[in-house]
C-alpha positions in Angstrom: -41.8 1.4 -14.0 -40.1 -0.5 -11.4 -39.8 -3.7 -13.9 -38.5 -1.9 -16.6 -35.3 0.0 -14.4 -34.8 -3.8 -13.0 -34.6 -4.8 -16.3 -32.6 -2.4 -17.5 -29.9 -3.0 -14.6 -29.8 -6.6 -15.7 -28.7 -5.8 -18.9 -25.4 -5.7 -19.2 -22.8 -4.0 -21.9 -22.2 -7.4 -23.5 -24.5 -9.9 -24.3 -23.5 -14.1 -23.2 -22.2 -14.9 -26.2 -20.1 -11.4 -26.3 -18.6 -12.5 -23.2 -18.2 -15.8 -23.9 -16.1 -15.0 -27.1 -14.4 -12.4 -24.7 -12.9 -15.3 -22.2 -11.8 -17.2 -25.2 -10.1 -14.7 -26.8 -8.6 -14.5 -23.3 -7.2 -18.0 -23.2 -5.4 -17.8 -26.4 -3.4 -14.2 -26.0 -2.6 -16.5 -22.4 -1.5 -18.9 -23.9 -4.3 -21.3 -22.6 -6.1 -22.5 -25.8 -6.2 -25.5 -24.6 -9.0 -24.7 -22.1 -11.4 -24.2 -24.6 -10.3 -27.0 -26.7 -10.5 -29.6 -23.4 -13.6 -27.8 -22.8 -15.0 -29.2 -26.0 -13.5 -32.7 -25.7 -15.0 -33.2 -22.1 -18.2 -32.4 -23.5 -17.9 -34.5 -26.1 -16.8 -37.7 -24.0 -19.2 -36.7 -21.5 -22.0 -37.5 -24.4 -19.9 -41.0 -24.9 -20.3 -42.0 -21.7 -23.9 -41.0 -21.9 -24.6 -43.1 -24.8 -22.1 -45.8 -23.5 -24.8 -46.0 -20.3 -27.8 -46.4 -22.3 -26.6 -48.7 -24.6 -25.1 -50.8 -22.4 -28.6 -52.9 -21.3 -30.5 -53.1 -24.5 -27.4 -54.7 -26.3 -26.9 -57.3 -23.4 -30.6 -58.0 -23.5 -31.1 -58.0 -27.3 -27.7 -60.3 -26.9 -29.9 -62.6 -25.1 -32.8 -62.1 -26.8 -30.7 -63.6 -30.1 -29.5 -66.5 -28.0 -25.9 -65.6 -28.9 -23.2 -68.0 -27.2 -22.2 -67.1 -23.3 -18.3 -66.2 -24.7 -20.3 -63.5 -26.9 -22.1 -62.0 -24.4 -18.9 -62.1 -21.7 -16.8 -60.2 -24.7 -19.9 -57.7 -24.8 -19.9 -57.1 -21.3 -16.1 -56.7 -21.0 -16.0 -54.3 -24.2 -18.5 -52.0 -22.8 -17.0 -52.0 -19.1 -13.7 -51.3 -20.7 -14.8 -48.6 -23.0 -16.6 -46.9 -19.7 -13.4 -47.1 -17.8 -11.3 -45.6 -21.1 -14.1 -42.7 -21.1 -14.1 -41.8 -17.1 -10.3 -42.3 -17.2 -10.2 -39.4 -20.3 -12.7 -37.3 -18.6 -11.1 -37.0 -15.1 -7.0 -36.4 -17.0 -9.2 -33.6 -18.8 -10.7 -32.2 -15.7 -7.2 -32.3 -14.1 -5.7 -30.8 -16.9 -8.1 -28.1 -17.8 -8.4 -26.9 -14.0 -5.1 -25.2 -14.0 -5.7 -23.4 -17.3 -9.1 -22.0 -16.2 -7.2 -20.6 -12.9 -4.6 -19.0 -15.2 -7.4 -17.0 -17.2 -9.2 -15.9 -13.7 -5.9 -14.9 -12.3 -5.2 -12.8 -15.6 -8.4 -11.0 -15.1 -7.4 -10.4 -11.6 -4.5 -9.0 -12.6 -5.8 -7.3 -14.8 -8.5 -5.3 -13.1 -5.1 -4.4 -10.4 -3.5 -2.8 -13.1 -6.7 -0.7 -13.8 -6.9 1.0 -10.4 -3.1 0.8 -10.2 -3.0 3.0 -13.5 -6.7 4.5 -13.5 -7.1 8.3 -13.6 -7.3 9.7 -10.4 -10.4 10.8 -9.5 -12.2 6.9 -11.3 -10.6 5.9 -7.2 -13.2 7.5 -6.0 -16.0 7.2 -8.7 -19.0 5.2 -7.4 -20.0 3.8 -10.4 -16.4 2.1 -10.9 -16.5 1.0 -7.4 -20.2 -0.5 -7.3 -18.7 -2.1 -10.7 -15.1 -3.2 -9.0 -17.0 -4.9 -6.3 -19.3 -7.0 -8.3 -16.2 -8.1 -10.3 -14.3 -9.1 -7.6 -17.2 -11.2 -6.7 -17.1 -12.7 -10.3 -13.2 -13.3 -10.1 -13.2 -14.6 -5.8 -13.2 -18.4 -5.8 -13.0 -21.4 -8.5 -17.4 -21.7 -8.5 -17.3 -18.0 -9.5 -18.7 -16.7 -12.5 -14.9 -15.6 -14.2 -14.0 -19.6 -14.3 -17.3 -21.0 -13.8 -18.3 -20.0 -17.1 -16.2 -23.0 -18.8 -17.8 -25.2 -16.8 -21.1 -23.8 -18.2 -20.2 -23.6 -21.8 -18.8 -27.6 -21.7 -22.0 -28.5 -20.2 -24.4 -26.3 -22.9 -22.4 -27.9 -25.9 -22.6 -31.4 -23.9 -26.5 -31.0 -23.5 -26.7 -29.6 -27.1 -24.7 -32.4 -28.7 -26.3 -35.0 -26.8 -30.2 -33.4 -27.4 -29.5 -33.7 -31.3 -28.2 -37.6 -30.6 -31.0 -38.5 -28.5 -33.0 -36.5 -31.0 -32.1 -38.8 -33.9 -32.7 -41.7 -31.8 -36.1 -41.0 -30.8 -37.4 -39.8 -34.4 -37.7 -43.2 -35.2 -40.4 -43.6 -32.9 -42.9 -40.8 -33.4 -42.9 -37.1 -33.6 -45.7 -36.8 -31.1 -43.7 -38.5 -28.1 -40.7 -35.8 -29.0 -42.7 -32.9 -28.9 -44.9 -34.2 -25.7 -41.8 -34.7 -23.7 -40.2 -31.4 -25.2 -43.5 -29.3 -24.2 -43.8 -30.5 -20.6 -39.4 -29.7 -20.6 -40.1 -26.2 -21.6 -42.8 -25.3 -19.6 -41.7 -26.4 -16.4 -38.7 -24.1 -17.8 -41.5 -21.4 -17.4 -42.2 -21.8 -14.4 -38.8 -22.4 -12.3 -37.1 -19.9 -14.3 -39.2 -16.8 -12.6 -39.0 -18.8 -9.4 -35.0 -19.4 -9.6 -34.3 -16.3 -10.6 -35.7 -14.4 -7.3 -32.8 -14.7 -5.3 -30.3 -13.7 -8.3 -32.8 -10.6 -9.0 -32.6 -9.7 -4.8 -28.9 -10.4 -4.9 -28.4 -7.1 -3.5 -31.0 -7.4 -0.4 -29.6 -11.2 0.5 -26.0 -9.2 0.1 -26.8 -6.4 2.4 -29.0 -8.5 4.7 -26.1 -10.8 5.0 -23.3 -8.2 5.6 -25.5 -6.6 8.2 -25.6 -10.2 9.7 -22.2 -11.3 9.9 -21.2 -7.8 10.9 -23.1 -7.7 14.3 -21.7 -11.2 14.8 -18.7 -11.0 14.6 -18.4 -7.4 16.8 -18.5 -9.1 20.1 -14.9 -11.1 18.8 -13.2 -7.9 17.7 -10.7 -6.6 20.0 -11.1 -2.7 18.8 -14.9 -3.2 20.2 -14.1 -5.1 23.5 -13.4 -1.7 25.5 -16.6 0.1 23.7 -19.0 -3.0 24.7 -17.8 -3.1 28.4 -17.8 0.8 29.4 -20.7 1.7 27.1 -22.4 -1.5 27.8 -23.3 -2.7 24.2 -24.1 -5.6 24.8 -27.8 -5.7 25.0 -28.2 -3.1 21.9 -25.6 -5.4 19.8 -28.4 -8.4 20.8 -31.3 -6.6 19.7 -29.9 -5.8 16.4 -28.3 -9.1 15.8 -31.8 -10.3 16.5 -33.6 -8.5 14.3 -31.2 -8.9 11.0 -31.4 -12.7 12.0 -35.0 -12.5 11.9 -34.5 -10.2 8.6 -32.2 -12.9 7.4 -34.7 -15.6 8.0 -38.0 -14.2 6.4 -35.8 -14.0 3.0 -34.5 -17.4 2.7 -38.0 -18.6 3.8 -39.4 -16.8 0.8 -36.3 -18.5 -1.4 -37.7 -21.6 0.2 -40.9 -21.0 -0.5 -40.6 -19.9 -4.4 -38.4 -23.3 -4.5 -40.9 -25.4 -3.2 -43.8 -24.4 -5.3 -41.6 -25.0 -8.4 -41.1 -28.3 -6.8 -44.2 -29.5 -6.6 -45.0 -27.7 -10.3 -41.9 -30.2 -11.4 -43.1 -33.2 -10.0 -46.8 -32.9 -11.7 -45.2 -32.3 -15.1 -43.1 -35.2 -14.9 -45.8 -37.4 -13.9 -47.4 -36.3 -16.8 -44.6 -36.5 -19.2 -43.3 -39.9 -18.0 -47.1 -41.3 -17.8 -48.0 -40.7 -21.7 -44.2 -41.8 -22.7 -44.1 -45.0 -20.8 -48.0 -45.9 -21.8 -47.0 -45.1 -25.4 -44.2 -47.7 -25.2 -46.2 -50.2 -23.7 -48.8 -49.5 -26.0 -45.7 -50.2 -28.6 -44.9 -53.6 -27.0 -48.4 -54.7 -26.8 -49.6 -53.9 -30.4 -46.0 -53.1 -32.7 -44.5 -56.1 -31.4 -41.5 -53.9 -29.9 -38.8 -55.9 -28.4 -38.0 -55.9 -24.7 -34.0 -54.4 -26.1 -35.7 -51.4 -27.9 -38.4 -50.6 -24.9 -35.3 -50.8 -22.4 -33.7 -48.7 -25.0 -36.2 -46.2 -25.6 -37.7 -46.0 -22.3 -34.5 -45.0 -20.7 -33.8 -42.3 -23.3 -37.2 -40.7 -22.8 -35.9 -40.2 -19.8 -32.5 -38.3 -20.9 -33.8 -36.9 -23.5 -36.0 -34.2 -21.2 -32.6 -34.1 -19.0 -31.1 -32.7 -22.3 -33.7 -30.1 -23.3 -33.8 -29.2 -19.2 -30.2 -28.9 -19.7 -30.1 -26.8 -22.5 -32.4 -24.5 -21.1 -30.9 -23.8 -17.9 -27.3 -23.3 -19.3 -28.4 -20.9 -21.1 -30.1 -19.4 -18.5 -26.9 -19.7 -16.4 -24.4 -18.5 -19.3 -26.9 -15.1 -19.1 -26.1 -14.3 -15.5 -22.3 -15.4 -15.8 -22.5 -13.1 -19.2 -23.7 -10.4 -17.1 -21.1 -10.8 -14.7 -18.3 -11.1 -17.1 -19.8 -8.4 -19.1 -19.3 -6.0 -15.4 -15.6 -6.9 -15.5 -15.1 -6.3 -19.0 -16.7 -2.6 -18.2 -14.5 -2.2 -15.5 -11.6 -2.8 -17.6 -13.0 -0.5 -20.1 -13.9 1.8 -18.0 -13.7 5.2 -19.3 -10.5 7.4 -18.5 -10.9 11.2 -17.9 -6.8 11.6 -18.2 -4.6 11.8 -21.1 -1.9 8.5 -20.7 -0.3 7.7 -23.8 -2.0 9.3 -25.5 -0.7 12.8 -24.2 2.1 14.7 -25.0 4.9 13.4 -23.1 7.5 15.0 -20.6 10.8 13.9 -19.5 11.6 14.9 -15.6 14.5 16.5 -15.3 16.0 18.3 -12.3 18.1 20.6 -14.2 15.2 22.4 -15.5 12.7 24.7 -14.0 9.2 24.5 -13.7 6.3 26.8 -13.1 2.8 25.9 -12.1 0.3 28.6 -12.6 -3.0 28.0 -11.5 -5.7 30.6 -13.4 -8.8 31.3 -12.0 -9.1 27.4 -10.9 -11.9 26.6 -9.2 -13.1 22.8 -8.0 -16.1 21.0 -7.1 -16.6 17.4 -6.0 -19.2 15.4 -7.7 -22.8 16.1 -5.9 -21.1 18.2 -3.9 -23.7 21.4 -3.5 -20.7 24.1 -3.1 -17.2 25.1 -4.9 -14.1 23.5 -2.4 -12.1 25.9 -4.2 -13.5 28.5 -5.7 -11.8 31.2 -8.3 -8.1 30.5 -7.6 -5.0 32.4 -9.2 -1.8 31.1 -7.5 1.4 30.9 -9.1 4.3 28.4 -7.8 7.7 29.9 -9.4 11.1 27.8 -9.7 12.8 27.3 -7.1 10.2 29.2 -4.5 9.2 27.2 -1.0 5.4 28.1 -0.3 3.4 27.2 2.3 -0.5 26.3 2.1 -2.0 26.4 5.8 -6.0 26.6 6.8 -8.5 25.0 9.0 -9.5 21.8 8.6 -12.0 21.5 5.3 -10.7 24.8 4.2 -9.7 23.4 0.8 -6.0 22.1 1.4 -5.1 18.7 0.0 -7.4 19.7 -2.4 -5.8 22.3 -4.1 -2.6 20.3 -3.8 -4.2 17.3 -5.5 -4.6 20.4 -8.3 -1.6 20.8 -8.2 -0.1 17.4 -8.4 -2.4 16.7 -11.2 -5.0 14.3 -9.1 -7.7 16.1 -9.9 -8.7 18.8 -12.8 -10.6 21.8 -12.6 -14.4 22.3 -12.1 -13.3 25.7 -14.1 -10.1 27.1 -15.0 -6.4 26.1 -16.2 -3.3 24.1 -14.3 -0.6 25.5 -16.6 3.0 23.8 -16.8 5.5 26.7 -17.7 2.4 28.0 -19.4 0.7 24.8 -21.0 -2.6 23.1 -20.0 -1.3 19.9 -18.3 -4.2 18.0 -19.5 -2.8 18.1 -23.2 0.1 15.9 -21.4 0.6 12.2 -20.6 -0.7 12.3 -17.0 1.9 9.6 -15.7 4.7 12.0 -17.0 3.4 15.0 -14.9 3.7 12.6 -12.2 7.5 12.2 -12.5 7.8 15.4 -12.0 6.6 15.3 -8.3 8.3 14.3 -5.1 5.6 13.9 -2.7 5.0 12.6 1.4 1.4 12.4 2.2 0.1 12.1 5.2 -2.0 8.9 5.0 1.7 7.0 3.8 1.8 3.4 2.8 4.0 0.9 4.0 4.6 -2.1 1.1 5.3 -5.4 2.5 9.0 -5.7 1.4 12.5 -4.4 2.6 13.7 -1.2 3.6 15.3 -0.8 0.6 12.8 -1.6 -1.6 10.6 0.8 0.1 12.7 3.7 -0.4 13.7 3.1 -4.0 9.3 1.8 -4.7 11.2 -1.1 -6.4 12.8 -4.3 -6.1 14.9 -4.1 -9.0 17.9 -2.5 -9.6 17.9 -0.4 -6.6 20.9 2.1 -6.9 22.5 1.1 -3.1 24.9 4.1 -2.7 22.2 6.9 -4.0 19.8 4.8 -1.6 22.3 4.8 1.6 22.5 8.7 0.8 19.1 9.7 1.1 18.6 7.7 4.1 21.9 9.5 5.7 20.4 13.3 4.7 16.9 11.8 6.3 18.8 10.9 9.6 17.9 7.2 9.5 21.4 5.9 8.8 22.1 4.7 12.6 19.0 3.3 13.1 18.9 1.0 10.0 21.8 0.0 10.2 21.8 -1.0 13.7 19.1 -3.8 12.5 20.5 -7.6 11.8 19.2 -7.6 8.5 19.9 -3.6 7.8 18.7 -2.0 4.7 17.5 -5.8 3.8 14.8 -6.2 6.9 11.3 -6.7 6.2 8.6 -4.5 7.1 5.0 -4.5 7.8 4.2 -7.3 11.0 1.1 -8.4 9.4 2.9 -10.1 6.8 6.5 -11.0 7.9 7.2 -12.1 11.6 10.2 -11.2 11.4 9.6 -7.7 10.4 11.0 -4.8 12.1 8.5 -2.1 12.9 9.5 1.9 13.0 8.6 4.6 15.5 6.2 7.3 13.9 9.5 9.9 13.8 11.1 7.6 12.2 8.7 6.1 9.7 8.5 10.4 8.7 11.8 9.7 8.0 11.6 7.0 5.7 9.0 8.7 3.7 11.7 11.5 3.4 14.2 9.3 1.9 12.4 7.9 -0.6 11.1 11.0 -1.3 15.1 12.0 -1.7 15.1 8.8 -4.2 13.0 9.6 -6.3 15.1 13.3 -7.0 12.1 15.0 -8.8 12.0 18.5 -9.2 8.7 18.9 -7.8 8.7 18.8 -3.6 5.0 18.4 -1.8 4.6 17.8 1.4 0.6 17.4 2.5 0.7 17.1 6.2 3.0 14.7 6.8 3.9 15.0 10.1 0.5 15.7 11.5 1.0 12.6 13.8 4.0 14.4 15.6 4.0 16.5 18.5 5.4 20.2 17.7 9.2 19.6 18.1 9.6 16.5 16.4 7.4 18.4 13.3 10.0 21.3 13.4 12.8 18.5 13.1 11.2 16.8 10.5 10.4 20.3 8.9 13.6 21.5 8.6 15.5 18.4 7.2 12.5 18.8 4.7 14.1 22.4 4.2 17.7 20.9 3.6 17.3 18.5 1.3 14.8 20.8 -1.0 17.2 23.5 -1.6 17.2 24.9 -5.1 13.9 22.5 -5.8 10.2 24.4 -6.1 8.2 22.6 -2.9 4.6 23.4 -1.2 4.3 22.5 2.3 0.4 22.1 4.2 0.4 22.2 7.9 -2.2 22.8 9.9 0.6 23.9 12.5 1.5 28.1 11.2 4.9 27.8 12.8 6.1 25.1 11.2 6.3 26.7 7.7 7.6 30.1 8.7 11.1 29.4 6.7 8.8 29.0 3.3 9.7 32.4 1.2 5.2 32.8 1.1 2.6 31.6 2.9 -1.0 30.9 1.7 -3.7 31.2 4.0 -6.9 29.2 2.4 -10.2 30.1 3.8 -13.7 29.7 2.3 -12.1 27.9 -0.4 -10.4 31.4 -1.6 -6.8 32.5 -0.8 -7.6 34.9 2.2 -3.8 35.8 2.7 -0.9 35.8 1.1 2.9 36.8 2.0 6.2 35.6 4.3 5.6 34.7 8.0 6.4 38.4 9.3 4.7 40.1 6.8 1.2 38.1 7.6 2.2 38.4 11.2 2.4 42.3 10.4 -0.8 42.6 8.6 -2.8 41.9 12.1 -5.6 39.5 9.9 -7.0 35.6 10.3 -3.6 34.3 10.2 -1.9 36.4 13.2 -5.2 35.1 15.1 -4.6 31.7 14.3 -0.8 31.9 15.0 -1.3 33.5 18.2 -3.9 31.1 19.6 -1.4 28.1 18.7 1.7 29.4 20.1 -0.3 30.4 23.3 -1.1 26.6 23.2 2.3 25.6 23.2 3.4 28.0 25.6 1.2 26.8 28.0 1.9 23.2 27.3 5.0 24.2 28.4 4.8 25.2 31.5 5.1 28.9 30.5 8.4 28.3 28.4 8.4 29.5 24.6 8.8 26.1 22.7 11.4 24.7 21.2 9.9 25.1 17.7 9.4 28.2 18.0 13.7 28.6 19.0 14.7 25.8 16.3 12.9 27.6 13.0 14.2 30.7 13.9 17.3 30.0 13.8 16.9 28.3 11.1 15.2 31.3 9.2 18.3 33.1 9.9 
């Protein structure tokens, strides 16, 4: 039972010569036909140089043999030495040339597989089957000896070892069928025997990967900074040398049973090719002694005996290898392919457009993450009307960011309807819905670019006076502008030296304008400023109020003051809307949310020093 699932997660989508014909295909739409066409002349001047080499002696010695002139024999010896430098001259401006082309098609299905988790449908991100896949292809795609360019090395060496078995074939057919089929059995079946035994460590892949993470992992703890305080206070360092210790030792025992498996098929190797090489070299001799054979063609055929198993062996394990690189080609190919649960282009599209209004109704929505043993969200009817500023606040886990990734169109339903002024939004095209959102997250990326560019999410065409405006209305005018470089300095450290680097506060701020930017109609705000202590959070809140006016926006905070200007407020609890109304109102009703606001601002107010916070002052004011 066992063998049969192994087998059966060997076996990939696409069989070798599917992928094969796939990578080709690739080549010419990049405009890299010549890979495949240099692939077949190196093989075929690889066979030339072959046949060059074994012809080389016989001739000289059947030159001899015929007592031809010493001027004949020089112009013999020059004319094969200068058609072996004419073919390894060919071959090595081949390999040059070819190299580059076979990067090209790798780096196209690198870019390729970006695009797909740039693009894919939400909830693939998180989808353990795509990852497990995604992983695997990256190994395929990760260096020049990996499978997504090795595989031309492969097929050039298959069609050489093909084309030169059928020559040598020919060759030898003129002595008897015996001596072919002799060498050809003792080929094949020490084919039988290393192929089980090479094929261990590809079939445990896995268990050398794991083994080998594990390994590397432990080593390279005691040189990370992040770990240097944990080793010293909790002292670590014995534990981290145990386990080091042990996956060493687990490390180890499997590459001693690699070593083993490679040794027995060593030995098997060595006894076949005794064999082999005994009965073809007595037969020869035998040929010389008896058939009058002349020393030319016993040079001749007893170095092709030799070649010609080489051939068969090489046939034989290209294939072998072009099934493994299939398989791997095949895993990126189904990563590409990789079913989407959205509507793209597919759907009905829609234009964003600020001068309309939009309603989102959820009905009776509930939501369930994969293997997950309860609803997150369970039963939910929630309406967000034009124009209307709602708040979503909750415990931790209560079902948040989930129901704004609902909302946003991350995720669909486990059961129900997201309705778009009244239509299913999975009947649209999924990247238009998008447009219609303005969003800062709380886990925010900064891209390794300029300021500007990371406002506007572009490089191109950036429209500088709407861009200068947002920043202004975020309040980060003064500060960008007081940088040598302004709106054009780098960011992120890790990449530029040079880069300048933003305080939390204003980083929030940032995120603001090029939420401004983007001038959707849609406004979500999914903890942003949970990094900020209370003040600078009803700051950032109420700029967030300013520049939404007129716009429909949901705010999550797991701080209850600092959405008391939204016109409702959700409280989520037990994955169900537990209550629902303004900040008074809820405040009024006596319930889970005046508990939960009166054991935070008793926080506050004793954090400081017995003075009602500022937050508290700054959004009431504001609420009037």
């Amino acid at each position: 039972m066992a063998e049969q699932e192994l087998k059966q997660k060997e076996k990939g989508k696409y069989n070798m010569w599917q992928s094969a014909g796939f990578m080709i295909r690739l080549a010419i739409r990049e405009r890299e036909k010549k890979v495949p066409i240099l692939c077949v002349l190196t093989a075929l001047l690889a066979v030339a140089n072959n046949l060059t080499g074994l012809y080389v002696a016989p001739v000289i010695i059947g030159s001899v043999e015929a007592h031809q002139s010493l001027n004949r024999l020089f112009l013999i010896i020059l004319a094969f030495l200068f058609l072996n430098i004419l073919l390894n001259g060919a071959s090595g401006y081949l390999y040059v040339n070819v190299l580059y082309g076979r990067v090209t098609v790798r780096s196209s299905l690198i870019a390729r597989l970006n695009t797909k988790m740039a693009v894919t449908s939400y909830p693939n991100t998180d989808n353990d089957e795509l990852l497990k896949k995604l992983a695997k292809a990256g190994d395929a795609l990760n260096s020049n000896a990996a499978a997504g360019e090795a595989i031309w090395t492969t097929l050039t060496d298959l069609l050489r070892d093909v084309t030169g078995f059928l020559f040598y074939l020919m060759l030898l057919s003129h002595v008897n069928p015996l001596l072919i089929a002799a060498i050809s059995a003792a080929t094949v079946a020490g084919y039988c025997i290393n192929k089980p035994l090479s094929e261990y460590r590809y079939r445990h892949r896995e268990e050398e990967g794991e083994c080998d993470q594990m390994f590397w992992h432990f080593f390279t703890c005691t040189e990370d900074k992040k770990m240097a305080k944990d080793i010293r206070i909790f002292g670590m360092q014995p534990w981290l040398e145990q386990v080091f210790s042990s996956t060493r030792d687990t490390f180890r025992a499997f590459h001693r049973r690699v070593q083993n498996r490679y040794l027995w098929g060593s030995i098997a190797n060595l006894i076949l090719a005794l064999f082999q090489n005994g009965f073809a070299y007595a037969y020869l001799i035998w040929l010389v002694l008896n058939e009058d054979l002349s020393v030319s063609m016993f040079l001749l055929y007893f170095s092709a005996v030799g070649n010609f198993s080489a051939w068969v062996s090489g046939i034989l394990n290209g294939f072998l290898t072009l099934h493994k690189q299939g398989l791997e080609i095949s895993n990126i190919r189904e990563c590409l392919e990789f079913p989407e649960p959205f509507l793209f282009e597919k759907g009905k599209p829609i234009a964003a457009d600020t001068a309309k209004t939009y309603e989102i109704r959820l009905e009776d929505v509930s939501f369930r993450y994969p293997d997950a043993a309860a609803d997150t969200l369970s039963h939910i009817d929630l309406t967000l009307r034009p124009g209307e500023k709602l708040a979503v606040v909750g415990l931790n886990g209560a079902g948040k960011t989930t129901l704004i990734k609902l909302l946003c169109g991350f995720l669909d339903p486990t059961e129900g309807k997201v309705l778009l002024n009244g239509n299913d939004i999975r009947q649209y095209n999924r990247r238009d819905y998008y447009r219609l959102f303005s969003a800062v997250f709380q886990d925010f990326n900064i891209l390794a670019t300029t300021i500007a560019a990371n406002i506007a999410q572009t490089e191109d065409h950036i429209d500088s006076a709407k861009m200068k405006e947002c920043v202004e209305k975020a309040g980060l005018t003064r500060k960008i502008e007081s940088l040598p470089l302004q709106y054009d300095s780098k960011m992120l450290r890790e990449i530029y030296d040079d880069a300048v680097t933003l305080s939390g506060g204003e980083t929030q701020r940032l995120m603001l304008a090029r939420a401004l930017y983007k001038d959707a109609p849609l406004v979500v705000l999914d903890e942003p400023t949970a990094a900020l202590d209370p003040i600078a959070e009803a700051d950032m809140y109420c700029k967030y109020d300013e520049m939404t006016q007129g716009r429909s926006s949901v705010y999550i905070s797991h701080r209850l003051a600092s959405t008391r200007f939204c016109d409702r407020i959700l409280l989520i609890e037990g994955g169900r809307i537990a209550e629902e109304g303004t900040h008074e109102k809820l405040l009024a009703m006596g319930g889970r949310y005046a508990q939960l606001y009166e054991v935070q601002s008793r926080y506050y107010k004793e954090g400081a020093d017995g003075n009602e916070p500022q937050i508290i002052k700054k959004e009431t004011k504001n609420k009037r």
